[in-house]
C-alpha positions in Angstrom: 62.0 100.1 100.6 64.0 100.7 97.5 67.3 101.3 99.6 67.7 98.0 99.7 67.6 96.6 95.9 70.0 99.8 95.2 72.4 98.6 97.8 72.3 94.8 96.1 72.7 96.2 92.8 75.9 98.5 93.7 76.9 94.8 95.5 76.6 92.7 92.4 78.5 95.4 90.7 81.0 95.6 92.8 81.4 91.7 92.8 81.5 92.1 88.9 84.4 94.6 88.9 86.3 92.8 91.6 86.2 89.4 89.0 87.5 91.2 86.1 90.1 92.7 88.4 91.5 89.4 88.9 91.2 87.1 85.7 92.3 84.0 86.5 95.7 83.5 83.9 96.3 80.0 83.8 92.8 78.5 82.8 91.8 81.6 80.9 95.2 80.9 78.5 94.1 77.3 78.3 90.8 78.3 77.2 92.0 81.2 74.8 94.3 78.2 73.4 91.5 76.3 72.7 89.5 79.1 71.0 93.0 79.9 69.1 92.3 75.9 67.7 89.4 76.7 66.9 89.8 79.5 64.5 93.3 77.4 63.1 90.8 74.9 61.9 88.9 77.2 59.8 91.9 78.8 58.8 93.2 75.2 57.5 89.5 74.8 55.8 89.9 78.3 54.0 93.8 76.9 52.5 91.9 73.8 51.7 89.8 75.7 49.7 92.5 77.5 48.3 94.6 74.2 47.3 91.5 72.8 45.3 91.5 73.0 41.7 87.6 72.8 40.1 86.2 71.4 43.2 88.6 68.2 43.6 89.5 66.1 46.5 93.2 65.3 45.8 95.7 64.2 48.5 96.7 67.1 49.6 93.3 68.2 50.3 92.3 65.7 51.8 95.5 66.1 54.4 94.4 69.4 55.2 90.6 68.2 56.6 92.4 65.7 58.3 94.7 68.1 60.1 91.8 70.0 60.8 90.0 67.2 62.2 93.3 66.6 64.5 93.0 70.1 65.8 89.8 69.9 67.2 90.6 66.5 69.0 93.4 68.7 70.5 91.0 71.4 71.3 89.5 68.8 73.5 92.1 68.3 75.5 92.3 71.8 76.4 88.4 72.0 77.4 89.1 69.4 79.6 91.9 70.7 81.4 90.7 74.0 81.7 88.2 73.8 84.2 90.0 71.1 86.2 93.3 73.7 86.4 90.5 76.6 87.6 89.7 74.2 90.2 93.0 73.0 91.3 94.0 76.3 91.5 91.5 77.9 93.1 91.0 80.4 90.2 87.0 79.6 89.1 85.2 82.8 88.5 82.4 84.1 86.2 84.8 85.3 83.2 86.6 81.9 83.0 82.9 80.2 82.3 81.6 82.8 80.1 85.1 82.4 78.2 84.6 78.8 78.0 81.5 79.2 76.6 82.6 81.6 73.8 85.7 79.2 73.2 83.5 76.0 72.9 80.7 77.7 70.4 83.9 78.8 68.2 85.6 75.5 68.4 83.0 72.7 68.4 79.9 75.0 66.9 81.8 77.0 64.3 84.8 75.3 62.9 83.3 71.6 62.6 80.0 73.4 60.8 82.1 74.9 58.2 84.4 72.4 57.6 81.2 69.9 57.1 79.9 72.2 54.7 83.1 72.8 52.8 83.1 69.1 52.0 79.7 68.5 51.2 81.0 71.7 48.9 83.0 69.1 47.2 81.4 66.3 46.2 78.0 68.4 45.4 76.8 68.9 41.5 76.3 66.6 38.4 79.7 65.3 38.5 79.2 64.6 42.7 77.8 62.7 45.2 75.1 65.3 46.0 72.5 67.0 43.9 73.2 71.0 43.7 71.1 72.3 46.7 73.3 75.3 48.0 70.5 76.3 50.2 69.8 73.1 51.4 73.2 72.7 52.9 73.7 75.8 54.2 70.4 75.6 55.9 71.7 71.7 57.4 75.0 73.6 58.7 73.8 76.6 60.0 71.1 74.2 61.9 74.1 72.9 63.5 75.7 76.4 64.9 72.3 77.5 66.1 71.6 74.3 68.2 75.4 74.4 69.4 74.7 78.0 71.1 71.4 77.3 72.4 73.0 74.2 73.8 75.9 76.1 75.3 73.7 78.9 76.6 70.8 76.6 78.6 73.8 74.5 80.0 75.0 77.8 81.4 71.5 78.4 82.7 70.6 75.3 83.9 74.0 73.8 85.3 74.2 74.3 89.2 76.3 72.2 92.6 74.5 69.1 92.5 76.5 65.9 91.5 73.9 65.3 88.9 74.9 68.1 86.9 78.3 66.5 86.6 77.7 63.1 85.9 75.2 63.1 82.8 74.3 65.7 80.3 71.1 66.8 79.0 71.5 66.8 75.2 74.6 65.8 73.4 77.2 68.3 74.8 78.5 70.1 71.9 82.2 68.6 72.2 80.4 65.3 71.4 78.5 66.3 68.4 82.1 67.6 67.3 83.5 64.5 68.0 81.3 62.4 65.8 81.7 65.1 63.1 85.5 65.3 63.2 85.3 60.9 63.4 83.1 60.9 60.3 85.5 63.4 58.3 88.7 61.6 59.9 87.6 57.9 58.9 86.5 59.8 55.4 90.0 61.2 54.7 92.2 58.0 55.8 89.8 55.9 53.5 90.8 58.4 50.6 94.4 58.5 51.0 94.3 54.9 50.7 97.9 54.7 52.5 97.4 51.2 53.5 96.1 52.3 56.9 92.6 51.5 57.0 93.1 47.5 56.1 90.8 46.4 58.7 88.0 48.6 57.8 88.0 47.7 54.0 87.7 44.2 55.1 84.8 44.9 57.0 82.7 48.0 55.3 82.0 48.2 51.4 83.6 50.1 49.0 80.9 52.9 49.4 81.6 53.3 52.8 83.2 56.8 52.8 80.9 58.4 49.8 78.0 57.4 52.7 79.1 59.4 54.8 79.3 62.3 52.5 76.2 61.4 51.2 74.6 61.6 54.9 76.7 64.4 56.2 73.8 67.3 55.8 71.0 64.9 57.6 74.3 64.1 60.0 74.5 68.2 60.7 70.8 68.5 61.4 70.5 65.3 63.7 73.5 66.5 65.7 72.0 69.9 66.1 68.4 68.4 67.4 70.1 66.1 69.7 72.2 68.9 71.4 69.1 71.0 72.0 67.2 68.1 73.2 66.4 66.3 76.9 68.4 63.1 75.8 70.5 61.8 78.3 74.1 61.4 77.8 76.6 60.0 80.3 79.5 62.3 81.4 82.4 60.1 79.8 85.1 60.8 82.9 82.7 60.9 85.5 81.4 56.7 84.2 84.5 55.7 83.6 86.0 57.0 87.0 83.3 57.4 89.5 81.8 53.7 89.4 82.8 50.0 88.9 82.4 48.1 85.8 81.7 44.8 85.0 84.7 42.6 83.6 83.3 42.6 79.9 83.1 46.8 79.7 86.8 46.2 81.0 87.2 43.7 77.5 85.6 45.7 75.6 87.9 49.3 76.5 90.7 47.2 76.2 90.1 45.7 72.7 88.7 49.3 71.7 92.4 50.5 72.9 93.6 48.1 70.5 92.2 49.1 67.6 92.7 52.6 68.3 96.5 52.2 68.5 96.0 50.0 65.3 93.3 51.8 62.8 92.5 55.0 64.8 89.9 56.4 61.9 88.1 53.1 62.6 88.2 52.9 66.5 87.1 57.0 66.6 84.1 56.4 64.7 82.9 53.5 66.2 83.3 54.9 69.4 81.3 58.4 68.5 78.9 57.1 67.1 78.3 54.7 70.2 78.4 57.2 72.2 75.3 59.1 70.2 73.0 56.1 69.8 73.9 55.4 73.7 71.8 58.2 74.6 69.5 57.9 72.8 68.7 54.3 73.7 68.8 55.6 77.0 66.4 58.0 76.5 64.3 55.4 75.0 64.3 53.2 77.8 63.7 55.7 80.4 60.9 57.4 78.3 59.5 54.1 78.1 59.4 52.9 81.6 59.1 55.5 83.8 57.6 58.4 80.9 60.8 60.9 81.1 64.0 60.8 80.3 65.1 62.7 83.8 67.8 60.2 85.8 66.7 58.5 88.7 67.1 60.5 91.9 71.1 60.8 92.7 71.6 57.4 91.9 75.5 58.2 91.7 75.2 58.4 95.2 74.4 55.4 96.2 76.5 53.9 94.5 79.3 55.5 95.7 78.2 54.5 99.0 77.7 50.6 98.1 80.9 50.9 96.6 82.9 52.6 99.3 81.3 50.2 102.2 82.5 47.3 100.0 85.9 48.3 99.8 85.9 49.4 104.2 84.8 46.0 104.7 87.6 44.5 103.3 90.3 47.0 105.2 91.7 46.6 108.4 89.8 49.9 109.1 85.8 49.2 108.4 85.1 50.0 111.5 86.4 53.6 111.2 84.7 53.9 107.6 81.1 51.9 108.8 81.1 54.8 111.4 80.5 57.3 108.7 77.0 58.8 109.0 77.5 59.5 105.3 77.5 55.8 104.2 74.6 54.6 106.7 
């Protein structure tokens, strides 16, 4: 009887040792090139630091967090092509997810919690925009790493094959709480250069608009945090965009939102993060309130990749051939 859990246990080992034996190179570069970001962003923090004279925000401070800020939006893109080379290559395996994972708490747990704090650093004391509560905002900021690698670890756990996994997210995925971090510093720091770049948002927003968001950045950190570790749903961005149709208005609206971002990018990255964070949380709303959990529908995505595949067969020479397919019946 106990010949046989030895035997799986010497397998599992075996199947252990032959993955690190062949580390997929590619992705796992990609990945270690987004946890090199990562740690280049706090680097640029600490010189921030460093460049400060009694606590000031000059220019050249400011220039730094905004470089930061750029360095995580390029972290991005290398989370995203990661997995997508591992799969195009053939090369998933155990170490390059569990890399991921380390990569991702460094770069969008780490690095945008301290360079939050380090600016709420800034403007806190009598002469600031905050009262002096050092414990306060560390507290708010280490809330934020904490949630980020519980987030990380129960999407490890809980993500498995089914297409539902893909296409929406339970919590805010820490690369989204990132983004509406690095959106808030990054519309901060173009509104205090005051280059003549931000025209369109000082004709819309007050004067006040960027000592708000300093003002709200530690009750920012905690609500980010609680929204990662929670059940709300949140769309996965490529998957809606790609996957399904949209109506002509979405269309209008991603157009116009392309616009602005080529015109005013601090503006058009804001707006956007942010939409993204109340989206889910509407949506979790709405499903909480009319069917009493936030879960999606059963494999709706589906369906509708049925409805939309038979739609395009019946207007191709070849419907028959497609109608055929038990799949779409």
């Amino acid at each position: 009887m106990t010949s046989q859990p030895a035997s799986q246990d010497r397998s599992r080992r075996g199947s252990r040792l032959r993955d690190l034996k062949s580390v997929p190179v590619l992705p796992s570069l990609i990945t270690l090139g987004n946890l090199f970001l990562g740690f280049l962003v706090m680097a640029k923090i600490a010189d921030a630091i460093s460049l400060s004279d009694a606590q000031v925000m000059s220019d050249a401070v400011v220039s730094v967090f905004e470089i930061a800020t750029l360095l995580i939006f390029l972290a991005m893109v290398f989370d995203a092509l990661d997995g997508k080379v591992a799969r195009a290559t053939g090369q998933t395996s155990q170490f390059g997810a569990q890399l991921d994972s380390m990569a991702d708490m460094v770069t969008f747990g780490v690095a945008p919690a301290f360079m939050a704090k380090v600016l709420i650093n800034f403007h806190e004391g009598e002469s600031g925009l905050l009262p002096a509560h050092p414990k306060l905002y560390y507290g708010a900021a280490a809330i934020y790493v904490l949630c980020a690698a519980m987030r990380l670890a129960r999407y490890n756990v809980e993500t498995g094959g089914s297409q539902s996994d893909h296409r929406e997210f339970k919590g805010l995925p820490t690369p989204g709480a990132a983004v509406m971090l690095c959106a808030a510093v990054t519309f901060f720091c173009g509104w205090e250069l005051r280059d003549g770049s931000m025209k369109i948002s000082r004709l819309l927003l007050p004067e006040e608009m960027s000592a708000a968001i300093v003002v709200a950045m530690p009750a920012t950190l905690v609500c980010l945090g609680l929204l990662m570790v929670s059940r709300v749903p949140y769309p996965h961005v490529f998957h809606a965009m790609v996957a399904r149709r949209h109506s002509f208005p979405f269309l209008a609206t991603l157009v116009v939102m392309l616009g602005l971002l080529a015109v005013e990018p601090q503006l058009a990255l804001f707006a956007l993060a942010l939409s993204y964070v109340l989206f889910g949380i509407a949506l979790g709303t709405y499903r909480l309130v009319t069917k009493g959990s936030m879960d999606p529908p059963d494999d709706p995505g589906e369906v509708v990749q049925a409805e939309d595949e038979i739609a395009a067969a019946s207007r191709s020479p070849f419907a028959a051939e497609f109608t055929k397919d038990p799949k779409l019946n």
